[in-house]
Backbone and ligand atoms as CSV (ligand in chain L), in Angstrom:
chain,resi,resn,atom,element,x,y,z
A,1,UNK,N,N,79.214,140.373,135.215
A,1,UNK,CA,C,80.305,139.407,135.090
A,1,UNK,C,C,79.762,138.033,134.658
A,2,UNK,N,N,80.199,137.242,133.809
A,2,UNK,CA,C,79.958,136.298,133.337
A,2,UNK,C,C,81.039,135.016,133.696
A,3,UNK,N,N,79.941,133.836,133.956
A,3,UNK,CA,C,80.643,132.810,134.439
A,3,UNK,C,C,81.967,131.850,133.909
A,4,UNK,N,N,82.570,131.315,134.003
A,4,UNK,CA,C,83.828,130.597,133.129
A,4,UNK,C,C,82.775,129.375,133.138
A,5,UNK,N,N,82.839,129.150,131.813
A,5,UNK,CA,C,82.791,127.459,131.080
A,5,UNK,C,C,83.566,126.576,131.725
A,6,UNK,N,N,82.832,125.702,132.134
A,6,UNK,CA,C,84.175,124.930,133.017
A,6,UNK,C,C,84.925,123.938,131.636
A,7,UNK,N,N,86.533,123.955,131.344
A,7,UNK,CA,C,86.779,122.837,130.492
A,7,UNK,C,C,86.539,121.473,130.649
A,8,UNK,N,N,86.664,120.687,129.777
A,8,UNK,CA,C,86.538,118.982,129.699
A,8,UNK,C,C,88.460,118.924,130.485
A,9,UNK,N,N,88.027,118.027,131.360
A,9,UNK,CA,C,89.342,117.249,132.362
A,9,UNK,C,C,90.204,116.987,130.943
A,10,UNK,N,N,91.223,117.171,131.385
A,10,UNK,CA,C,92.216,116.359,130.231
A,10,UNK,C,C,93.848,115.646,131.428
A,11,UNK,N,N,93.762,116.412,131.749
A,11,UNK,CA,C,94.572,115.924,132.803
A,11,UNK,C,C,94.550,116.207,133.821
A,12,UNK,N,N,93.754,115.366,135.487
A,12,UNK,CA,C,93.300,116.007,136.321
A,12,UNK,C,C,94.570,116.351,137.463
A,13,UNK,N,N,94.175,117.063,138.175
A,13,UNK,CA,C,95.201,117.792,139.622
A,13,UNK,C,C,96.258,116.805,140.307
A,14,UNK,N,N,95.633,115.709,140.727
A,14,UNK,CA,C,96.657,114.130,141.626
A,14,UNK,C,C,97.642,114.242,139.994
A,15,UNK,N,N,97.350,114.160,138.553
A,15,UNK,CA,C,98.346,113.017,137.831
A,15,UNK,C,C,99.727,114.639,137.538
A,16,UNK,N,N,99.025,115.793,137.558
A,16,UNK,CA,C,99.776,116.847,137.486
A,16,UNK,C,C,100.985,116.327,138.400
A,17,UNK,N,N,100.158,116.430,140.053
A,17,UNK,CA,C,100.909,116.550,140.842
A,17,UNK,C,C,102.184,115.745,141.462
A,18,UNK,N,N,102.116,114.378,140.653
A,18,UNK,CA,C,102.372,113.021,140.732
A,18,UNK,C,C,103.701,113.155,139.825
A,19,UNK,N,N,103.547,113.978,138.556
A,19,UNK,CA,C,103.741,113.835,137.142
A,19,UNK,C,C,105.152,114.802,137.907
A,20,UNK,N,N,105.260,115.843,138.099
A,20,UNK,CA,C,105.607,116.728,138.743
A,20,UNK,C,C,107.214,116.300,139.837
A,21,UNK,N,N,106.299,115.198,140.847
A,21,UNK,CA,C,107.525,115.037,141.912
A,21,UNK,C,C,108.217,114.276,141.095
A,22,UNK,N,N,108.002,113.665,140.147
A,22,UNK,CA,C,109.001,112.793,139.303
A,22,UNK,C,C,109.727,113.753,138.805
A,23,UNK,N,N,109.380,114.834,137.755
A,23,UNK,CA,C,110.048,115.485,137.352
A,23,UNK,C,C,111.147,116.034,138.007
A,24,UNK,N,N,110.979,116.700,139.177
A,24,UNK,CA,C,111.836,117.228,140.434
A,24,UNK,C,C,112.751,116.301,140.697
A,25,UNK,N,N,112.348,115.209,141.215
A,25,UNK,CA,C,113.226,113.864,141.149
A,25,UNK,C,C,113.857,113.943,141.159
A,26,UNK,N,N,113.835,113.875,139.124
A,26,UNK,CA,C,114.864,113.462,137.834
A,26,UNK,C,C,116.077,114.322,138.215
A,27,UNK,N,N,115.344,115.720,138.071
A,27,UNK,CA,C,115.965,117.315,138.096
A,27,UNK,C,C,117.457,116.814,139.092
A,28,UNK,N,N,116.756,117.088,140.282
A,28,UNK,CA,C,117.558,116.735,141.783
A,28,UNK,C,C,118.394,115.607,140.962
A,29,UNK,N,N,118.556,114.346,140.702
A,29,UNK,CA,C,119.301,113.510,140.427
A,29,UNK,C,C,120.342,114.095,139.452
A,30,UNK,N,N,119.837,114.893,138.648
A,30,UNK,CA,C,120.815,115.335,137.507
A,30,UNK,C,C,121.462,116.297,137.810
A,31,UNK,N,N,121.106,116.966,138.743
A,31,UNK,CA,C,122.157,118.208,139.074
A,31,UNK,C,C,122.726,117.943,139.901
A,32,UNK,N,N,123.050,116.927,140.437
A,32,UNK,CA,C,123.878,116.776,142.307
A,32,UNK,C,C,124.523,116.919,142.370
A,33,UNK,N,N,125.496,118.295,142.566
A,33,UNK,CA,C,126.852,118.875,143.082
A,33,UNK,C,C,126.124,120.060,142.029
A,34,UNK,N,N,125.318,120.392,141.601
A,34,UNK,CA,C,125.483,121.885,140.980
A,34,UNK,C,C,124.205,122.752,141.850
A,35,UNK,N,N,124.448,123.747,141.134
A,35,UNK,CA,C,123.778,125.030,141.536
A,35,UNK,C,C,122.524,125.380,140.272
A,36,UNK,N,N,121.495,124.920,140.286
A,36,UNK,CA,C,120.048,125.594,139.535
A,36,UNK,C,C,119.947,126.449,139.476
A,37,UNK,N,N,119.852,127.283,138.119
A,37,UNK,CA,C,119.653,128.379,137.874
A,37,UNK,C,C,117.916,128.149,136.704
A,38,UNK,N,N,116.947,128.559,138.056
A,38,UNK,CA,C,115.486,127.637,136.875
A,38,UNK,C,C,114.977,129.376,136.779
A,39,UNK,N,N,114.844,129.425,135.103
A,39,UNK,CA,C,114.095,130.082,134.091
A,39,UNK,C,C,112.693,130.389,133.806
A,40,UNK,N,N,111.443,130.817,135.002
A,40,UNK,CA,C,110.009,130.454,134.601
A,40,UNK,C,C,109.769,131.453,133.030
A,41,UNK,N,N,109.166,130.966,132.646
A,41,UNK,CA,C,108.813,131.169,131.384
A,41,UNK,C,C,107.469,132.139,131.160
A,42,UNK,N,N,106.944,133.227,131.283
A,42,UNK,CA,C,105.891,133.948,132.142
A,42,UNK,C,C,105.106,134.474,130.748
A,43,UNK,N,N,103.808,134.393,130.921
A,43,UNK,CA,C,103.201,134.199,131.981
A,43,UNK,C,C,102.632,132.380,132.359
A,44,UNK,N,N,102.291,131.629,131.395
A,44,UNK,CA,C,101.688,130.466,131.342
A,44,UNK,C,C,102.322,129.462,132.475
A,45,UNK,N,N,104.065,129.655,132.750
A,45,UNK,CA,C,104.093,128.558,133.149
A,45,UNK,C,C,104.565,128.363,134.870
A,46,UNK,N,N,104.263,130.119,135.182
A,46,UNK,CA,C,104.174,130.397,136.654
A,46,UNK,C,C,103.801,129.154,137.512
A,47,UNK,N,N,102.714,129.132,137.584
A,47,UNK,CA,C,102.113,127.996,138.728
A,47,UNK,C,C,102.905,126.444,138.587
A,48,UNK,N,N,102.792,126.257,137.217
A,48,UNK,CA,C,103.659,124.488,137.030
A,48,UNK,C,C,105.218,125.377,138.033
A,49,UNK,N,N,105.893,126.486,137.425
A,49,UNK,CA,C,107.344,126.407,137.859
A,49,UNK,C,C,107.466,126.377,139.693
A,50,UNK,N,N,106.442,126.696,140.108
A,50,UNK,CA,C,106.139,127.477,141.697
A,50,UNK,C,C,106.158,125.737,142.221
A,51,UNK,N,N,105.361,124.664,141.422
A,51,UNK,CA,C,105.077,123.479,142.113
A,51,UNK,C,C,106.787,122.759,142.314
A,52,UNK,N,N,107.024,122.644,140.732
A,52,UNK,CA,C,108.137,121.869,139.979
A,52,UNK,C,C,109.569,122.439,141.459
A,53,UNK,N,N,110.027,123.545,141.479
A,53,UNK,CA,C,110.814,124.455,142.058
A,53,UNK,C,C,110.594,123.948,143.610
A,54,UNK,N,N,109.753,123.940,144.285
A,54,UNK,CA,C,109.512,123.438,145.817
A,54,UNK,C,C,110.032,121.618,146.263
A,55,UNK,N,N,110.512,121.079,144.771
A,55,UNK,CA,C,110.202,119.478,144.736
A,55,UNK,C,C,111.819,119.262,144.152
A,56,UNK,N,N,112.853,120.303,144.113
A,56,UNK,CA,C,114.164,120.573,143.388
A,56,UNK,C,C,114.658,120.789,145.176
A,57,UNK,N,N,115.887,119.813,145.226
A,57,UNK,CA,C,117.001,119.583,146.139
A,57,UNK,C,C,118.296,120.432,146.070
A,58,UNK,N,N,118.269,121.015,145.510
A,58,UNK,CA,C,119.496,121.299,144.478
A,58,UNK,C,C,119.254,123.226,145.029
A,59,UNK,N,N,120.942,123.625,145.238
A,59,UNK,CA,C,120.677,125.025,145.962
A,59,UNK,C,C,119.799,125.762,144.132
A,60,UNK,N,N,119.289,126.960,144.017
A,60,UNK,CA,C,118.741,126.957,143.173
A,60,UNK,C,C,118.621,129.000,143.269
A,61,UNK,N,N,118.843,129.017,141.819
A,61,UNK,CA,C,118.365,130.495,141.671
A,61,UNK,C,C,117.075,130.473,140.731
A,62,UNK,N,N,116.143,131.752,140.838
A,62,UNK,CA,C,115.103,131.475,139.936
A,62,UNK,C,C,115.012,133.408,139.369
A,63,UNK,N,N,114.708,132.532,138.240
A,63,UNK,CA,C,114.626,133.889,137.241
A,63,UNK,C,C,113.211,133.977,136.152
A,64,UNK,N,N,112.891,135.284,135.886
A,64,UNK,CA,C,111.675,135.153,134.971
A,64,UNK,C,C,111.987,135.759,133.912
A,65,UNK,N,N,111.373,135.209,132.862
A,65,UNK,CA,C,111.708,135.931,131.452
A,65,UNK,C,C,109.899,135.844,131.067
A,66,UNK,N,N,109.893,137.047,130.039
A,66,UNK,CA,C,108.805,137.079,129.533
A,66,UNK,C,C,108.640,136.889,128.041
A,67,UNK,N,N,108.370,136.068,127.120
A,67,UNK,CA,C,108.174,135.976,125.696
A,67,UNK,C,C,106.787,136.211,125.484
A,68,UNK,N,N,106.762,136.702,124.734
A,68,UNK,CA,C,105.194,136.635,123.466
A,68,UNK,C,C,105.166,136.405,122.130
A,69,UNK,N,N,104.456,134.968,122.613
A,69,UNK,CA,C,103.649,134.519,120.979
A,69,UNK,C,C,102.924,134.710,120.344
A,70,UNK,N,N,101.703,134.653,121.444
A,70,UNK,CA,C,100.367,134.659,121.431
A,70,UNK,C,C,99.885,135.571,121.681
A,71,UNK,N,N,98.681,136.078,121.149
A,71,UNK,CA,C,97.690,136.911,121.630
A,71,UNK,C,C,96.320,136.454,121.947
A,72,UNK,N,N,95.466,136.852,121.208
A,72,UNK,CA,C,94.425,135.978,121.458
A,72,UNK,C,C,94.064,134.774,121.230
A,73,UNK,N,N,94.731,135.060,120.210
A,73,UNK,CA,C,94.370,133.147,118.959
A,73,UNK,C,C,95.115,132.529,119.396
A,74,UNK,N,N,94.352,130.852,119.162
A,74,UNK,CA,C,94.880,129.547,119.573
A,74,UNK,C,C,95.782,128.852,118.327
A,75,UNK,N,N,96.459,129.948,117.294
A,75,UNK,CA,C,97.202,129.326,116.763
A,75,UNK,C,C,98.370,130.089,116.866
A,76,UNK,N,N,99.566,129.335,116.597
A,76,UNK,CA,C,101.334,129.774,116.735
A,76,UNK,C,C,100.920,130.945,115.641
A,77,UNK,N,N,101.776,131.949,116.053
A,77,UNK,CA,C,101.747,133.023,115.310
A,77,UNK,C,C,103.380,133.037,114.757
A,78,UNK,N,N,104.580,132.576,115.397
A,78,UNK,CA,C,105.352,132.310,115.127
A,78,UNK,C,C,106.192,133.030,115.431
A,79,UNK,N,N,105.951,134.369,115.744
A,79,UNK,CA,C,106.423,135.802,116.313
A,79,UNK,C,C,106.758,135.705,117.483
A,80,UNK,N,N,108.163,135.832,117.658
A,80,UNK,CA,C,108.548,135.669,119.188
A,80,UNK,C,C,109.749,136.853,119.821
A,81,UNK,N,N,108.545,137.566,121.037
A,81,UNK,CA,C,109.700,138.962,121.764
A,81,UNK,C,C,109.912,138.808,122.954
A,82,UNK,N,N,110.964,138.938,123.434
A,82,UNK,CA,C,111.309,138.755,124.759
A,82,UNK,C,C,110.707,140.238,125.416
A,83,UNK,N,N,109.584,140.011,126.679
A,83,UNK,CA,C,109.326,141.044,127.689
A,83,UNK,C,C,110.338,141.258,128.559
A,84,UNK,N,N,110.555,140.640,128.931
A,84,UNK,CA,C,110.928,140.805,130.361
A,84,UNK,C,C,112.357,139.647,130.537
A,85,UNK,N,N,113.601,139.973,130.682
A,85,UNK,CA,C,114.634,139.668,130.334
A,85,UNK,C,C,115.324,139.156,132.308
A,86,UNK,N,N,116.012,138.189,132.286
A,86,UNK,CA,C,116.732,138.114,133.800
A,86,UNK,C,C,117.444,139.120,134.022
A,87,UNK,N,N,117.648,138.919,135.320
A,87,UNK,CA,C,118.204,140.296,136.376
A,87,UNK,C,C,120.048,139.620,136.381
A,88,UNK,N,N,119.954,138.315,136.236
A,88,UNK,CA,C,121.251,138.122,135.924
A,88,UNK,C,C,122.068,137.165,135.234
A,89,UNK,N,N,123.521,137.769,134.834
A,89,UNK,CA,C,123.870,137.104,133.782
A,89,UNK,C,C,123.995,135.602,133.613
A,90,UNK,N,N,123.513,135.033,132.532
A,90,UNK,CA,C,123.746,133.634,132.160
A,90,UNK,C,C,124.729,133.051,132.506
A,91,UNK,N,N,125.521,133.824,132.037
A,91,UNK,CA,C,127.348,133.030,132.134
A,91,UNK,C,C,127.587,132.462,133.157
A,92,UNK,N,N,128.020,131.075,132.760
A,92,UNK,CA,C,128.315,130.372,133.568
A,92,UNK,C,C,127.831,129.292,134.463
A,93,UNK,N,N,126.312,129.827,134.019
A,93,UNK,CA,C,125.398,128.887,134.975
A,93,UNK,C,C,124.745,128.156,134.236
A,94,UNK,N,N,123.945,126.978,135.301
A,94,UNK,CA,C,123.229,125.603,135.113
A,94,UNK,C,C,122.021,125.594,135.014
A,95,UNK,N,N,121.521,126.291,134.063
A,95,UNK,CA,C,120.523,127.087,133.204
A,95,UNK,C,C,119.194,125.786,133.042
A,96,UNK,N,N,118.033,125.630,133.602
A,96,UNK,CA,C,116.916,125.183,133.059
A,96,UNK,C,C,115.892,126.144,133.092
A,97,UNK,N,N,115.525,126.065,131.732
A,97,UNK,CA,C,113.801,127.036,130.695
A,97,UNK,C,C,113.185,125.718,131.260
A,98,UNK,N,N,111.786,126.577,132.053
A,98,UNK,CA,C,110.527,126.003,132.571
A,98,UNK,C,C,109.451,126.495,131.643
A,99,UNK,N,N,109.034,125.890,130.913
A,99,UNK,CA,C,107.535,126.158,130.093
A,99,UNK,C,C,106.590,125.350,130.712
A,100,UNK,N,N,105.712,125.843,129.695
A,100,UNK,CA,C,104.060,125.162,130.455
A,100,UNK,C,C,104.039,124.408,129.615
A,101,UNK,N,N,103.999,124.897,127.916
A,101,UNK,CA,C,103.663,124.434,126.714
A,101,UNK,C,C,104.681,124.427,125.258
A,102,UNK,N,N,105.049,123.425,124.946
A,102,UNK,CA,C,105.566,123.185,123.616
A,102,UNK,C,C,104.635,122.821,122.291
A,103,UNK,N,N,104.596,123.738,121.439
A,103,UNK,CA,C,103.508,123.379,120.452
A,103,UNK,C,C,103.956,123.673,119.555
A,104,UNK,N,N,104.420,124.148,118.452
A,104,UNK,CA,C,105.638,124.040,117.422
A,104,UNK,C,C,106.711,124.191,117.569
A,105,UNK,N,N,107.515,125.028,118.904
A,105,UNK,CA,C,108.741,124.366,119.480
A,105,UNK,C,C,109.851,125.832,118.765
A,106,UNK,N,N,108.454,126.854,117.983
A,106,UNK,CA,C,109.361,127.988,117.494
A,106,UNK,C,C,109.830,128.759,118.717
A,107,UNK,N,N,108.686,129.213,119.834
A,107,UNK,CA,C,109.318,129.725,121.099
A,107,UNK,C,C,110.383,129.561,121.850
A,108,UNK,N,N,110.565,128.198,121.695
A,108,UNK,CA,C,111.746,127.048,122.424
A,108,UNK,C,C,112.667,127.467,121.890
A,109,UNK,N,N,112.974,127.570,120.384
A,109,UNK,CA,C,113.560,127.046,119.434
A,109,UNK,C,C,114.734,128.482,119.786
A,110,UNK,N,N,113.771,129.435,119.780
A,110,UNK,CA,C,114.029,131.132,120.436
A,110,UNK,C,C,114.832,131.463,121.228
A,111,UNK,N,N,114.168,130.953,122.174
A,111,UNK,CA,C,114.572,131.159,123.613
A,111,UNK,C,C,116.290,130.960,124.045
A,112,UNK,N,N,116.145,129.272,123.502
A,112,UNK,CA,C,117.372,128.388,123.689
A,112,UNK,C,C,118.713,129.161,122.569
A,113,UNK,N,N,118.288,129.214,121.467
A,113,UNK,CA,C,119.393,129.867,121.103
A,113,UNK,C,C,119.894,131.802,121.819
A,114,UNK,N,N,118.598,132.197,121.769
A,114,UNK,CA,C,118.989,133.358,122.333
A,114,UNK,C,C,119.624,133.887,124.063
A,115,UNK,N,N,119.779,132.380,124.668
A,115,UNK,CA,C,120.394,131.708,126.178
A,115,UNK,C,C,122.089,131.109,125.803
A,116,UNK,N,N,121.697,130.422,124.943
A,116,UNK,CA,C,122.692,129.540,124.389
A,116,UNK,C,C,123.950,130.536,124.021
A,117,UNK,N,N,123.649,131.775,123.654
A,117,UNK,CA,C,124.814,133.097,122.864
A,117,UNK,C,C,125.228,133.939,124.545
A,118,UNK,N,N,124.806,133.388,125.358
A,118,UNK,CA,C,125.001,134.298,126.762
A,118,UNK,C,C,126.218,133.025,126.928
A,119,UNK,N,N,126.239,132.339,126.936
A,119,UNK,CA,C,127.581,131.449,127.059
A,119,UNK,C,C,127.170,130.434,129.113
A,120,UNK,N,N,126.002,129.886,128.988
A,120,UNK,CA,C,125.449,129.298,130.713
A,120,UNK,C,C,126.629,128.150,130.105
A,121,UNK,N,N,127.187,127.539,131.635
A,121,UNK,CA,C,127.865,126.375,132.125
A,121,UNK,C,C,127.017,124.972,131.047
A,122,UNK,N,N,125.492,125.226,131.047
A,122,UNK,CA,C,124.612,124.107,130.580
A,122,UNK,C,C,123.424,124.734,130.686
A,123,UNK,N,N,122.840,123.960,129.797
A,123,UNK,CA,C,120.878,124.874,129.427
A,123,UNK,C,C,120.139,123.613,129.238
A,124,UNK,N,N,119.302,123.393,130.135
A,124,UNK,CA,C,118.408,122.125,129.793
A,124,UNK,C,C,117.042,122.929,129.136
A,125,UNK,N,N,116.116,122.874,128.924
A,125,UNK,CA,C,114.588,122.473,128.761
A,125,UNK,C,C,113.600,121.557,130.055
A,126,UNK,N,N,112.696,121.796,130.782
A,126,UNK,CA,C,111.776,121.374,131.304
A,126,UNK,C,C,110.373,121.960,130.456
A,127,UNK,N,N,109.581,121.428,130.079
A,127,UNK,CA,C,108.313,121.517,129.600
A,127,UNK,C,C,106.979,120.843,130.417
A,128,UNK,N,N,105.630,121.116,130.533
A,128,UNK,CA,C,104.818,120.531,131.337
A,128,UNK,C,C,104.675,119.769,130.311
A,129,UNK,N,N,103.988,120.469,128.948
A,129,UNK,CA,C,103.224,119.700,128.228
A,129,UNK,C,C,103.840,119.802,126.989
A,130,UNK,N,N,103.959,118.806,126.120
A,130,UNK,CA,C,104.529,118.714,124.493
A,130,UNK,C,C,103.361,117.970,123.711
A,131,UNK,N,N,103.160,119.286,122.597
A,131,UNK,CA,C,102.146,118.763,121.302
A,131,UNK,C,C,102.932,117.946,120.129
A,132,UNK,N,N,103.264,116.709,120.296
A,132,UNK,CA,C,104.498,116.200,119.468
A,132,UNK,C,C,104.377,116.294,117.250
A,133,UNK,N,N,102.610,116.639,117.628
A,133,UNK,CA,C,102.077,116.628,116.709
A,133,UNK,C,C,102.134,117.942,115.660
A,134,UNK,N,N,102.804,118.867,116.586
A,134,UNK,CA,C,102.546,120.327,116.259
A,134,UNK,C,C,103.870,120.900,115.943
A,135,UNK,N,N,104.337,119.836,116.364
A,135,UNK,CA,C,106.519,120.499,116.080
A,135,UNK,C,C,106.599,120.957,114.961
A,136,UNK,N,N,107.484,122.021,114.523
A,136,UNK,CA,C,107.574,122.480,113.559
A,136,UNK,C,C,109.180,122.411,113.231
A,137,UNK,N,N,110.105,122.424,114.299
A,137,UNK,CA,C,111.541,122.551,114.701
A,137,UNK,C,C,111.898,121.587,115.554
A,138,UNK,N,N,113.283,120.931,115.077
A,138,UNK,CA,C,114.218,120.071,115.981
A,138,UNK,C,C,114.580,120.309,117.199
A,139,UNK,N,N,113.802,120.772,118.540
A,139,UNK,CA,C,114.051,121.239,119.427
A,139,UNK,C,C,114.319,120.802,120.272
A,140,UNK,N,N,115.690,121.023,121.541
A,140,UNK,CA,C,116.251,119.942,122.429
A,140,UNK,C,C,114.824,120.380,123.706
A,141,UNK,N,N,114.293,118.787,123.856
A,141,UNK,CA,C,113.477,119.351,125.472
A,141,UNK,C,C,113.790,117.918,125.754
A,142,UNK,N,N,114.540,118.527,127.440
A,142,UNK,CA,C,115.276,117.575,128.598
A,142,UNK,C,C,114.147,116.779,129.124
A,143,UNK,N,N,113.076,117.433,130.014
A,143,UNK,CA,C,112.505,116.448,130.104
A,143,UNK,C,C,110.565,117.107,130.222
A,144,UNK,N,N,109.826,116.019,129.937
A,144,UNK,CA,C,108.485,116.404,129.024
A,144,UNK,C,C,107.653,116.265,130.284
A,145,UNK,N,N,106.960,116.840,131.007
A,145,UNK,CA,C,105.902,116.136,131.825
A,145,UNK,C,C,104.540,115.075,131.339
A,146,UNK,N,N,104.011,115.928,130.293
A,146,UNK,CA,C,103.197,115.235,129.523
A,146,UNK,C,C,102.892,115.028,127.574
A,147,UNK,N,N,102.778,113.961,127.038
A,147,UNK,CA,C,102.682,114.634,125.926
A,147,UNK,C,C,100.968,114.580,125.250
A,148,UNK,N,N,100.711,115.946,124.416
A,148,UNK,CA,C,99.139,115.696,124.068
A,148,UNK,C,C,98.698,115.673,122.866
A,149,UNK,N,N,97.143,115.430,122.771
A,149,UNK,CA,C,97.353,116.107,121.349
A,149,UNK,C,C,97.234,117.504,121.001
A,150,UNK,N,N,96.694,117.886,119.385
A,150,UNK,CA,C,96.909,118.705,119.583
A,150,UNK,C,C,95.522,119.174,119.267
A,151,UNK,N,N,95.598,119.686,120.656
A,151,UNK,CA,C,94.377,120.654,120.744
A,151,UNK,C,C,94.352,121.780,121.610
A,152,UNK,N,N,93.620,122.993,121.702
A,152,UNK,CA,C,94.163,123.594,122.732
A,152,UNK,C,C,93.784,123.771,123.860
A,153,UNK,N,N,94.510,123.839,125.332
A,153,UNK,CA,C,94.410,123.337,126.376
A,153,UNK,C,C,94.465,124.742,127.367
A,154,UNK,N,N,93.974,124.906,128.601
A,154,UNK,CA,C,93.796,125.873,129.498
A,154,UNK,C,C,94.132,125.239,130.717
A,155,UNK,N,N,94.223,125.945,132.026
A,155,UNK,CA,C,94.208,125.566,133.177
A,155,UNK,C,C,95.931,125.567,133.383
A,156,UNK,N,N,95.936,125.270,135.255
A,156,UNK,CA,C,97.196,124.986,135.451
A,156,UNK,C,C,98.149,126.073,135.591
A,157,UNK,N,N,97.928,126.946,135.317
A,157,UNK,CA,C,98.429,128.580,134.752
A,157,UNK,C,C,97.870,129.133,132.946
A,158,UNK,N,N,97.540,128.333,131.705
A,158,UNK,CA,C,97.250,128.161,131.047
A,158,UNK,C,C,96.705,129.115,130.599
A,159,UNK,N,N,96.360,129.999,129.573
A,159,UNK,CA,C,94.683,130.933,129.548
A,159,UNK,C,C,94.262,131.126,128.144
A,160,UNK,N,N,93.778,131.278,128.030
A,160,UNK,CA,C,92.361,131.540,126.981
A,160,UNK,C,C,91.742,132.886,127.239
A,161,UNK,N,N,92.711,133.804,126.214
A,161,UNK,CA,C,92.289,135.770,126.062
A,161,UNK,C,C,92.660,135.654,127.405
A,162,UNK,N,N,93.658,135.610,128.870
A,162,UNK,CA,C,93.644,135.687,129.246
A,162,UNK,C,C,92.835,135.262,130.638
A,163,UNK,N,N,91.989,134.161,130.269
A,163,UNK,CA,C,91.082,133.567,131.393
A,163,UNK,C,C,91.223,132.302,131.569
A,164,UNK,N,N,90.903,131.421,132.319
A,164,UNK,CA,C,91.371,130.046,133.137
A,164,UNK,C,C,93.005,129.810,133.812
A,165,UNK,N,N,93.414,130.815,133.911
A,165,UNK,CA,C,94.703,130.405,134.447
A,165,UNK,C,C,95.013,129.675,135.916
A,166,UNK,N,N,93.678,130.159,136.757
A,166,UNK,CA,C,93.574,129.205,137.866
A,166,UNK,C,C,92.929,128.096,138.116
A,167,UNK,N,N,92.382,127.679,136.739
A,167,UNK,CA,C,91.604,126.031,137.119
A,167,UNK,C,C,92.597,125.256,137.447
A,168,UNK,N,N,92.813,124.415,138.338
A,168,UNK,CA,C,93.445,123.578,138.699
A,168,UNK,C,C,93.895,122.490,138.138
A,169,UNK,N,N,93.363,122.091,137.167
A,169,UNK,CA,C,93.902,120.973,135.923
A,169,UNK,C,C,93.609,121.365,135.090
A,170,UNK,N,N,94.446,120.329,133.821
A,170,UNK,CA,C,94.662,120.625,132.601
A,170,UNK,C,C,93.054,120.347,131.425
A,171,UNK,N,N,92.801,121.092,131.266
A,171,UNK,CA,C,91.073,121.150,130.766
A,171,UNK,C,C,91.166,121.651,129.282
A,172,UNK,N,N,90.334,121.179,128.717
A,172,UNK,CA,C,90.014,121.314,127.079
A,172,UNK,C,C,89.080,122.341,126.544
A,173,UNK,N,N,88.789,123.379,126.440
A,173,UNK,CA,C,87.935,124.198,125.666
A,173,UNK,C,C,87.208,123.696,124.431
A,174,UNK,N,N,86.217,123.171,124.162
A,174,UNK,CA,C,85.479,122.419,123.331
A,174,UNK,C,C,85.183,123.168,122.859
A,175,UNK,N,N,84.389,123.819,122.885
A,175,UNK,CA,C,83.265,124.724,122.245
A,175,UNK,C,C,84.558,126.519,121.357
A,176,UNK,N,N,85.654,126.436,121.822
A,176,UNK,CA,C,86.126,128.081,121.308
A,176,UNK,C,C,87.188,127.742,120.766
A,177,UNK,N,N,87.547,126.654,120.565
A,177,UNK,CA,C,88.745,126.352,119.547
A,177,UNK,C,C,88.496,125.809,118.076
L,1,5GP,P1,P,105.104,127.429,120.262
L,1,5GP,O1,O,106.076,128.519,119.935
L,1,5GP,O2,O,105.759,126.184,120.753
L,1,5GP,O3,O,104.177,127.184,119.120
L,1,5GP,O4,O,104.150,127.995,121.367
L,1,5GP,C1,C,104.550,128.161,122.660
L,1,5GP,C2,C,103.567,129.025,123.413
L,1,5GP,O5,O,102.272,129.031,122.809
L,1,5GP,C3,C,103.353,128.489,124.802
L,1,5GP,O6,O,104.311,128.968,125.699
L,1,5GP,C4,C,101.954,128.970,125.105
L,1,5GP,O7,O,101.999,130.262,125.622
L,1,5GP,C5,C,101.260,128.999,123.758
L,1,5GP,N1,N,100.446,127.807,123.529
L,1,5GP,C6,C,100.676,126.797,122.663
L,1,5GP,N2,N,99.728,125.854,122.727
L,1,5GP,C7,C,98.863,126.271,123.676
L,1,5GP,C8,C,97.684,125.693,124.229
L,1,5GP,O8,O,97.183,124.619,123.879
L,1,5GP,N3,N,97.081,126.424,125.214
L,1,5GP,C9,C,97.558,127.634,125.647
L,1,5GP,N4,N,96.882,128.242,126.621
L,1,5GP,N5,N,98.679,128.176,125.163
L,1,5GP,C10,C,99.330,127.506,124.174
């Protein structure tokens, strides 16, 4: 077994976590009298949705969907399939998509319309991180935790071929991108 490279810090654990109760906050402020219906976005953005979700006031349902973009490579492939679909129907509800990562905004771009034809009450966007640099599409995102450049990033839930998903902050791969 071979050791993990540790990444370069890019955004350490406190500003995540900081970054985060604001977000929840906001959330809580904007929904007060409704019912959350939060969307994790799987696999990348598990751990951000597990934090974000504990820091939400608001009664709340949670659902997972699975898309694939990516495979191995660190570039948008542009190809987007839904895995793994909710257990229940949209209609009607106060719909927020939790991502980890926005980077040309085709996944988003996906997602939201293919939510948007189920007919929810309202559909926000939550994102951890936005590559503003990398947009490719006019895409509505409610609210941004961080924005970066563009480079590609691990940790947090994050991975690389499937590895770093448990480093604890947002870290840079120097050397394989
Ligand atoms: P988009 O469709 O916006 O180009 O890509 C969205 C998906 O690409 C994200 O949900 C994520 O899975 C993957 N992705 C984009 N940029 C990065 C990155 O810097 N690091 C990792 N680990 N995944 C990324």
């Amino acid at each position: 077994m071979t050791a993990l490279a540790h990444p370069r810090v890019l955004i350490p654990e406190s500003k995540i976590r900081q970054r985060i109760l604001e977000l929840a906050n906001e959330i809580s402020y904007d929904y007060r009298g409704k019912e959350i219906t939060a969307i994790c976005v799987l696999k990348g953005s598990y751990i951000f949705f597990a934090d974000l979700i504990r820091g939400l006031a608001r009664p709340l349902n949670c659902e997972f969907m699975g898309v694939s973009s990516y495979g191995t490579k660190t570039v948008s492939s542009g190809e987007v399939k839904i895995t793994l679909d909710m257990t229940e129907p949209a209609n009607g509800k106060h719909i927020i998509i939790v991502e980890d990562i926005v980077d040309t905004g085709l996944t988003m771009q996906y997602l939201l319309n293919h939510l948007k034809a189920r007919k929810p009450a309202s559909i926000k966007v939550c994102t951890l991180l936005l590559k503003p640099e990398s947009m490719k599409c006019d895409v509505q995102l409610d609210y941004v935790g961080f924005r970066i450049a563009n480079e590609f990033v691990v940790g947090y839930g994050l991975d690389y071929a499937g590895s770093y998903r448990q480093i604890p902050y947002i870290g840079v791969l120097d050397n394989e991108t």
